[in-house]
DSSP file (Angstrom, degrees, kcal/mol; ACC not computed):
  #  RESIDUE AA STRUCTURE BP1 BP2  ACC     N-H-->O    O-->H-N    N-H-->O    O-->H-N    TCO  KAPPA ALPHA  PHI   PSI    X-CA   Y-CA   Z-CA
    1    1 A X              0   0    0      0, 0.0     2,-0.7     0, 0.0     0, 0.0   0.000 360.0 360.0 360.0 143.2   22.9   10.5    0.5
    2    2 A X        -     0   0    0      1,-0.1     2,-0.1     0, 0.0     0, 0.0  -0.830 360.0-110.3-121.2 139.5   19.3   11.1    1.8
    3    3 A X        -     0   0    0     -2,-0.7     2,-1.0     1,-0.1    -1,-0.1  -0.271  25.6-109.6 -66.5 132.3   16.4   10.7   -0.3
    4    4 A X        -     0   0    0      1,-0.1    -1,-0.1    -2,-0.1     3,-0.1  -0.415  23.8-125.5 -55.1  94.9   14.2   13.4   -1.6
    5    5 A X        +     0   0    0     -2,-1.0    -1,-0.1     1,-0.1     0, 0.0  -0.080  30.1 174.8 -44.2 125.6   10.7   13.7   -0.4
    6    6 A X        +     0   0    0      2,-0.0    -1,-0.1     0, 0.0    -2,-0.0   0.891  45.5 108.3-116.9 -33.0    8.5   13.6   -3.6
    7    7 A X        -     0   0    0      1,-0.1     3,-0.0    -3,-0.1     4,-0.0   0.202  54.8-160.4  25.4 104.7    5.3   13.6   -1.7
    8    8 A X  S    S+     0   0    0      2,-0.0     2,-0.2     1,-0.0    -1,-0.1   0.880  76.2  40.3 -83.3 -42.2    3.2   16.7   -1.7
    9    9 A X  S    S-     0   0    0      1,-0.1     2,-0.4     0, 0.0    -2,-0.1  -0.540 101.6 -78.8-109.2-180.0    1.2   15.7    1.5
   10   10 A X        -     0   0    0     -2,-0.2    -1,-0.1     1,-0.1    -2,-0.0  -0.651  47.7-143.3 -88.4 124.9    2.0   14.1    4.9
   11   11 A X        -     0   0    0     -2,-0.4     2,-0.3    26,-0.1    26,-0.2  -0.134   7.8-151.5 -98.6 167.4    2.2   10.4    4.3
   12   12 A X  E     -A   36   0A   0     24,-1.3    24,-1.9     2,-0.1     2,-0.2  -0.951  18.5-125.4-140.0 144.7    0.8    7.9    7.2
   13   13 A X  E     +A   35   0A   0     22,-0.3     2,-0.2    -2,-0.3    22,-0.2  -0.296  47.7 155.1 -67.8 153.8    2.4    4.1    7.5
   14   14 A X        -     0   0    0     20,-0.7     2,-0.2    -2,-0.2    -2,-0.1  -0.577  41.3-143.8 168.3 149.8   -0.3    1.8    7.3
   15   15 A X        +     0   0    0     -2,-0.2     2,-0.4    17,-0.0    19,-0.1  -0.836  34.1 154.2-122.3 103.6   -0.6   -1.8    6.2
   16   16 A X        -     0   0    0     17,-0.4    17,-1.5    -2,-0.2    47,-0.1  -0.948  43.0-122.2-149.1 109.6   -4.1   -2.5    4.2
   17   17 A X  E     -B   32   0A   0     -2,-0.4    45,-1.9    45,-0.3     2,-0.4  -0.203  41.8-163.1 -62.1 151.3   -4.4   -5.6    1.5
   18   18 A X  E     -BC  31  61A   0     13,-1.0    13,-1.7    43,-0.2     2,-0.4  -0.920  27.4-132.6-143.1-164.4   -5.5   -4.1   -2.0
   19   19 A X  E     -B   30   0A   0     41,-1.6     2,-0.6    -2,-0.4    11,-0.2  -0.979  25.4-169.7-151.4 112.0   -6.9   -4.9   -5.3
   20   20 A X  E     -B   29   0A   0      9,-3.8     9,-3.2    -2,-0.4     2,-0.3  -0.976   1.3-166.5-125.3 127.0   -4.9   -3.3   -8.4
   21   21 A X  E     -BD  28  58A   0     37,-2.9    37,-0.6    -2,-0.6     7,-0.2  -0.829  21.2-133.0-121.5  76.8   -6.3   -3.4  -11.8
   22   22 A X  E  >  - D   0  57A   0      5,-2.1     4,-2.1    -2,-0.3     5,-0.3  -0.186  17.1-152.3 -26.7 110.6   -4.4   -2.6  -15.1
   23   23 A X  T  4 S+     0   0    0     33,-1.1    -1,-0.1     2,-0.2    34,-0.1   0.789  93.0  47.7 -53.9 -43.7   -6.9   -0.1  -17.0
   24   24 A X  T  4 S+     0   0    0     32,-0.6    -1,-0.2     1,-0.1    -2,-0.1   0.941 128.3  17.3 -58.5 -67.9   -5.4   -1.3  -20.2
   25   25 A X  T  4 S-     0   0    0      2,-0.1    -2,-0.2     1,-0.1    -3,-0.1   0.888  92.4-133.1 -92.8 -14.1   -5.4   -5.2  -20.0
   26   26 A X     <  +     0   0    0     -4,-2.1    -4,-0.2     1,-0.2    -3,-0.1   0.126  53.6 151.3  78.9   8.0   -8.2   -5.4  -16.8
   27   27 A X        -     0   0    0     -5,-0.3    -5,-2.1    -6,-0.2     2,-0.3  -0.308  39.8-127.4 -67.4 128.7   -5.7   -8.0  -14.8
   28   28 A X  E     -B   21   0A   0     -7,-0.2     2,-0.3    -2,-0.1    -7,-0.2  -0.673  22.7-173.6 -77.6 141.1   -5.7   -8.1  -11.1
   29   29 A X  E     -B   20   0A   0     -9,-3.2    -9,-3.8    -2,-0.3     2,-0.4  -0.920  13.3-139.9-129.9 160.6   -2.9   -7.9   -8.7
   30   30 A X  E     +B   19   0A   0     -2,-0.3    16,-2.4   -11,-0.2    17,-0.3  -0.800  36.2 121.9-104.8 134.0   -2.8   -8.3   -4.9
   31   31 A X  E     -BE  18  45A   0    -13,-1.7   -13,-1.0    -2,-0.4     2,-0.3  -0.810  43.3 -96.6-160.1-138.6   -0.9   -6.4   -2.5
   32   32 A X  E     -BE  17  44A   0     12,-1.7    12,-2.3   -15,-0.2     2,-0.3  -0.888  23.1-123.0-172.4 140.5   -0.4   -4.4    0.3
   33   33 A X  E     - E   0  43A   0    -17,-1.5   -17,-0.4    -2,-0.3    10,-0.3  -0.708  15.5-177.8 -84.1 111.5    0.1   -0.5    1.3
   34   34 A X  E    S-     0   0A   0      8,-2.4   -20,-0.7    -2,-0.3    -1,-0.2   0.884  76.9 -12.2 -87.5 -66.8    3.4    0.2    3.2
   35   35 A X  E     -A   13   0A   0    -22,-0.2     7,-0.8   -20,-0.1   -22,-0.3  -0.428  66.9-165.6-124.3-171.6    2.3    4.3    3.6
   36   36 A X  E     -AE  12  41A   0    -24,-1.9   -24,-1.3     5,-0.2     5,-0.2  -0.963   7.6-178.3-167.8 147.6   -0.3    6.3    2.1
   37   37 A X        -     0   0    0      3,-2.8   -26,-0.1    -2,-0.3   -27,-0.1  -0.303  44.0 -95.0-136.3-141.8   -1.2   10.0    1.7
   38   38 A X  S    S+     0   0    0     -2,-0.1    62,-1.7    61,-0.1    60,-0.1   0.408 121.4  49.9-114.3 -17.4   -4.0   12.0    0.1
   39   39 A X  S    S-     0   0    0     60,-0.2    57,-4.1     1,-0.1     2,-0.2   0.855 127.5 -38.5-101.4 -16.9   -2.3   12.6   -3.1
   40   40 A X  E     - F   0  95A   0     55,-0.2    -3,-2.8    60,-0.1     2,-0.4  -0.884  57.9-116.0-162.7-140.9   -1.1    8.5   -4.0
   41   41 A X  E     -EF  36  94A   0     53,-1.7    53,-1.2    -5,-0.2     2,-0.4  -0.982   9.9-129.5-157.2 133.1    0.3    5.3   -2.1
   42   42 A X  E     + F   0  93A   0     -7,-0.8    -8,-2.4    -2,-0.4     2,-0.3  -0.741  41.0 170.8 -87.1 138.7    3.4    3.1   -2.0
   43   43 A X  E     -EF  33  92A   0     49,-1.5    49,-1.2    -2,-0.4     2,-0.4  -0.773  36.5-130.0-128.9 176.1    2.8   -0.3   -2.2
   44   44 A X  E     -EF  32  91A   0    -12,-2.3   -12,-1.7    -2,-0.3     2,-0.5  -0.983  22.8-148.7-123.1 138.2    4.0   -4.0   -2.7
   45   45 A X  E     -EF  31  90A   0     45,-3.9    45,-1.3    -2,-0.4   -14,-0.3  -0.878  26.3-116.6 -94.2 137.8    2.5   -6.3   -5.2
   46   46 A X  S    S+     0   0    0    -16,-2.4     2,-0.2    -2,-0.5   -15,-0.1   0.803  95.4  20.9 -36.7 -53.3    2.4  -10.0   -4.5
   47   47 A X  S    S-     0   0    0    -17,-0.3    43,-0.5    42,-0.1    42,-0.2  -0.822  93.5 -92.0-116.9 176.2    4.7  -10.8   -7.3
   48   48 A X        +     0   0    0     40,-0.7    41,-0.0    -2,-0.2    42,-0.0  -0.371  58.2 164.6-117.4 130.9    7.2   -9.1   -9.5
   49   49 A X        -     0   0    0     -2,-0.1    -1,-0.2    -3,-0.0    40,-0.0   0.252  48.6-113.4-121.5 -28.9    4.6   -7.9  -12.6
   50   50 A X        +     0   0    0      1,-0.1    -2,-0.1    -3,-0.1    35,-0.0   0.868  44.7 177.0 111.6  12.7    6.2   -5.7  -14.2
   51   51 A X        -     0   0    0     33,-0.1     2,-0.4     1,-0.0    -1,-0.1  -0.230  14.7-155.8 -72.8 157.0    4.7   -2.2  -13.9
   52   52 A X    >   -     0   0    0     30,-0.1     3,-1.2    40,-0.0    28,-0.2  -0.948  30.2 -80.5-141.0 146.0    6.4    0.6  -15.4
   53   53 A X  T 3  S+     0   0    0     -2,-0.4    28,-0.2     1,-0.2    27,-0.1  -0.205 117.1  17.4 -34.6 124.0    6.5    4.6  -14.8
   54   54 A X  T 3  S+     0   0    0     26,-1.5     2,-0.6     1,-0.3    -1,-0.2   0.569  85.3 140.9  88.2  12.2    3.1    6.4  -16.6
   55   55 A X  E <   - G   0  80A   0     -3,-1.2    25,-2.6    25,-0.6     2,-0.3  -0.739  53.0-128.4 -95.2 131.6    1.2    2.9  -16.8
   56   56 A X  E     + G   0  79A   0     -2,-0.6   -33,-1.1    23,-0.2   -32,-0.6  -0.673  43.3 158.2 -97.1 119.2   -2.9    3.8  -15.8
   57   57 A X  E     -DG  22  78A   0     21,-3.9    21,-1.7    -2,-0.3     2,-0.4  -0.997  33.8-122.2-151.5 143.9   -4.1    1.6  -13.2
   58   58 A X  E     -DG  21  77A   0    -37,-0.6   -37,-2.9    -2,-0.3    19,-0.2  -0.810  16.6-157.9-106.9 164.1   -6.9    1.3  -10.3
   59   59 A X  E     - G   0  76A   0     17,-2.6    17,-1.6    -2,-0.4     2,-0.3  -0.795  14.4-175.9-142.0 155.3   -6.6    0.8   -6.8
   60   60 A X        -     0   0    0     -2,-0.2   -41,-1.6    15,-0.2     2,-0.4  -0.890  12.9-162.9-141.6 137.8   -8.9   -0.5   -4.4
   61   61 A X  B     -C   18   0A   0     -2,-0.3     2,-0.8   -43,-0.3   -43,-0.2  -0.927  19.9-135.2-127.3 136.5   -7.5   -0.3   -0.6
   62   62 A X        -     0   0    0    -45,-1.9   -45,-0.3    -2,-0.4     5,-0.1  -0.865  31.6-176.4 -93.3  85.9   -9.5   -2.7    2.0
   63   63 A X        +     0   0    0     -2,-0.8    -1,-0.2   -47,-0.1     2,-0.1   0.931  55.3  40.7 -12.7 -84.4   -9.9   -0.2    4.8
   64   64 A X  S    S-     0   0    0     41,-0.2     3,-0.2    42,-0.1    41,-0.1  -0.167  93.2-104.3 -91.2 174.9  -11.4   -1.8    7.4
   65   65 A X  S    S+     0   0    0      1,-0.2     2,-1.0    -2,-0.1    -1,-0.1   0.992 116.9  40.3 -64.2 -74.5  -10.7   -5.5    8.6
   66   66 A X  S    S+     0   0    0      1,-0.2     2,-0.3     2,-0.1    -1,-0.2   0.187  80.2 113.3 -82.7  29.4  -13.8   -7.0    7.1
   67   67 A X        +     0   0    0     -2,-1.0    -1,-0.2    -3,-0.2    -4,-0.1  -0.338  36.4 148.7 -90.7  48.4  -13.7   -5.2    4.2
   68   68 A X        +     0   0    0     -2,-0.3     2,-0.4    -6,-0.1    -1,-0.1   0.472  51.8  43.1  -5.6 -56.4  -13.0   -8.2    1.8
   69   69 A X        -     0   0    0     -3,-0.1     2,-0.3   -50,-0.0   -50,-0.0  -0.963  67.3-155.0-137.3 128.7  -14.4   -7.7   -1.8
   70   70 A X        -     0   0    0     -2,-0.4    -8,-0.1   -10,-0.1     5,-0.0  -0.933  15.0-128.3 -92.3 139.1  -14.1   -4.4   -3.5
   71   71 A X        -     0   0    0     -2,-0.3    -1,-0.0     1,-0.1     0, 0.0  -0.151  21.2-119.5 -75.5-166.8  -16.4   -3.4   -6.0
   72   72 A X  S    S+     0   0    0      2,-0.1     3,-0.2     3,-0.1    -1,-0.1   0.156 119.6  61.3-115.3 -19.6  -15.1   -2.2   -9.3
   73   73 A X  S    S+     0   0    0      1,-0.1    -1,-0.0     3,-0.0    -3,-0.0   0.570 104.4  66.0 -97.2 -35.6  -17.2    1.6   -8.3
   74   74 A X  S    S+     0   0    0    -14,-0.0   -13,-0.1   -16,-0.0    -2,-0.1   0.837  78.4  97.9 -42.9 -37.2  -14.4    1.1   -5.4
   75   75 A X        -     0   0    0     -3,-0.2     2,-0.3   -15,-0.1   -15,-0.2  -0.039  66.4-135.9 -87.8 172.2  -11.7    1.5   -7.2
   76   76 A X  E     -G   59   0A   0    -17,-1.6   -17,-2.6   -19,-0.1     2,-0.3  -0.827  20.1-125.8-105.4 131.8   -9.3    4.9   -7.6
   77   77 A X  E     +G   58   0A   0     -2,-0.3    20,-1.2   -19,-0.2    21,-0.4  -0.771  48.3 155.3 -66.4 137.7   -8.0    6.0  -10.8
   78   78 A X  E     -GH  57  96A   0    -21,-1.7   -21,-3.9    -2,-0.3     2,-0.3  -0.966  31.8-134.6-158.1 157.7   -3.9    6.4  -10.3
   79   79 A X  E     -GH  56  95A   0     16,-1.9    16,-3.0    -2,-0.2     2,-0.3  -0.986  28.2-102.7-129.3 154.0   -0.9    6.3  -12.5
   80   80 A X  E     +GH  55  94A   0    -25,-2.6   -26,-1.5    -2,-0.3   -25,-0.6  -0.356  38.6 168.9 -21.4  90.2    2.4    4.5  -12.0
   81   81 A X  E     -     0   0A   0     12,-1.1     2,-0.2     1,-0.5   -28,-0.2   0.690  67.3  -7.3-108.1 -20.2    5.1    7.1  -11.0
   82   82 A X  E     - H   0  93A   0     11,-0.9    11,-2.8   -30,-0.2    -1,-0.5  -0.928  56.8-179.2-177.5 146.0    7.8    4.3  -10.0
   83   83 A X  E     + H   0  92A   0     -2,-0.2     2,-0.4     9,-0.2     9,-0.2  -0.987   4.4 169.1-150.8 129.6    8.5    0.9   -9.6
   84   84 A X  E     - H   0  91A   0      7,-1.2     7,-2.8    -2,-0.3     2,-0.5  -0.955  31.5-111.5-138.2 171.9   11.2   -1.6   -8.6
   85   85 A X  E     - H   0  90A   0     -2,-0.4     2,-0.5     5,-0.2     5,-0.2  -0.881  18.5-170.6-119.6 131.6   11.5   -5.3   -7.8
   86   86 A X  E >   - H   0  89A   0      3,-3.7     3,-2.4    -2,-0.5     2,-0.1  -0.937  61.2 -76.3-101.5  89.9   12.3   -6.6   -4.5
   87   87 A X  T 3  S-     0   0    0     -2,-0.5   -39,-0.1     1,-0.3   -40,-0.0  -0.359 117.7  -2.2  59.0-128.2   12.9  -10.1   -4.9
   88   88 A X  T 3  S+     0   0    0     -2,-0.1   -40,-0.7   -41,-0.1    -1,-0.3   0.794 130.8  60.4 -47.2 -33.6    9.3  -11.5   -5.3
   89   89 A X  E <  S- H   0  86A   0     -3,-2.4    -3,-3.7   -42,-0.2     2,-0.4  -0.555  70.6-147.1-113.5 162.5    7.7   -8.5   -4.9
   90   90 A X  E     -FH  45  85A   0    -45,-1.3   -45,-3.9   -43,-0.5     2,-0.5  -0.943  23.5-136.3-116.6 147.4    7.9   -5.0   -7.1
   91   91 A X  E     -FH  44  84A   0     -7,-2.8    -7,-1.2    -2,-0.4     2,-0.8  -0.857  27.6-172.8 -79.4 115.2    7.4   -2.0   -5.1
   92   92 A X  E     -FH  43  83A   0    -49,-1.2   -49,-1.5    -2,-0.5     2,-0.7  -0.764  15.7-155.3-126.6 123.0    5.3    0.2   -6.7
   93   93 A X  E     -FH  42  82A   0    -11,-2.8   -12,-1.1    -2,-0.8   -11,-0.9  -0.821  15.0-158.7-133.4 140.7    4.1    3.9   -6.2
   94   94 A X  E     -FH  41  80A   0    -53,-1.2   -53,-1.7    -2,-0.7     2,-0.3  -0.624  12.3-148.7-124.7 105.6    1.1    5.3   -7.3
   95   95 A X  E     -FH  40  79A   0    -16,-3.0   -16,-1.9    -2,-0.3   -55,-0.2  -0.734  22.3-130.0 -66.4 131.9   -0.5    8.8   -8.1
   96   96 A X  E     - H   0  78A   0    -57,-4.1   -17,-0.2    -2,-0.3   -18,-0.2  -0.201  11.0-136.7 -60.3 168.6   -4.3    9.7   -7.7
   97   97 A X  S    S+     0   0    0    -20,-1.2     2,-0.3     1,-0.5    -1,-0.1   0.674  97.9   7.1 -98.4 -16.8   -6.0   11.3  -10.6
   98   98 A X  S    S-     0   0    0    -21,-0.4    -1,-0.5   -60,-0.1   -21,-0.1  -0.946  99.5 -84.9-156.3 154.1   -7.3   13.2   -8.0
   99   99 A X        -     0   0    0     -2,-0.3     2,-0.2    -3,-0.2   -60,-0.2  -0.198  39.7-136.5 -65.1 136.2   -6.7   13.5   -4.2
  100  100 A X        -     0   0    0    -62,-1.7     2,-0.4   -63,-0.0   -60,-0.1  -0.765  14.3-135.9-111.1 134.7   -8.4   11.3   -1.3
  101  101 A X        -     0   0    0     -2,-0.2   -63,-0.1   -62,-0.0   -64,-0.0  -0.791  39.5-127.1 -77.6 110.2   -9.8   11.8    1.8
  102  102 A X        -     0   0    0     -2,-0.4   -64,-0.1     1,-0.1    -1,-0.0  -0.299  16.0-134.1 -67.2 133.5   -8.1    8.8    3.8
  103  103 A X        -     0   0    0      1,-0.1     2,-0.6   -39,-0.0    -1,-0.1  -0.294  27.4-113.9 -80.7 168.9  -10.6    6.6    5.6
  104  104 A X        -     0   0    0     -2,-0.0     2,-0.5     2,-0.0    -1,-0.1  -0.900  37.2-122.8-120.2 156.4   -9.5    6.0    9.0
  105  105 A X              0   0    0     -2,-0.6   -41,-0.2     1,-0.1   -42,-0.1  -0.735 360.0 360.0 -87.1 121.6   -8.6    2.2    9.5
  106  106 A X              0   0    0     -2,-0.5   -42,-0.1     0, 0.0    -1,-0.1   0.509 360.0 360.0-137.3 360.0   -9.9   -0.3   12.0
């Protein structure tokens, strides 16, 4: 059966650490962007957390290589749309609250 595109815009592969922030409890998680579009992101978190559908969260994507430390001004407001666990990692993807212009990566 082939899966529905739920995607409004044209998604790009990319792999980019980030920095994902629970709005509720302020805890950080680590991860990493398999694609990305203008309207959210798929992702993996470093471990299985636990994120759930409609859960309010910010995102921080390290663009560039030597882009390290994000500031807290960095970060995106996004909510949860769907999430499952792979083994160590949950897969998680993410709506903006409002659409991004994608930096281009190097």
């Amino acid at each position: 059966m082939a899966m529905t595109e739920r995607r409004r815009d044209a998604r790009f592969t990319v792999a980019r650490p980030v920095k994902l922030q629970c709005a509720d409890t302020g805890r950080y998680l680590g991860g990493q962007t398999n694609n990305v579009s203008s309207s959210g992101v798929l992702l993996d978190v470093s471990h299985p957390s636990l994120l759930v559908a409609g859960q309010r969260m910010r995102l921080g994507v390290a663009w560039t290589k030597g882009q390290a430390v994000l500031a807290a001004e960095q970060l995106t407001d996004c909510t949860v749309v769907r999430s499952i666990g792979i083994g160590s990692i949950q897969r998680v993807a993410l709506m903006f609250d409002h659409p991004q212009q994608l930096a281009a990566t190097g």
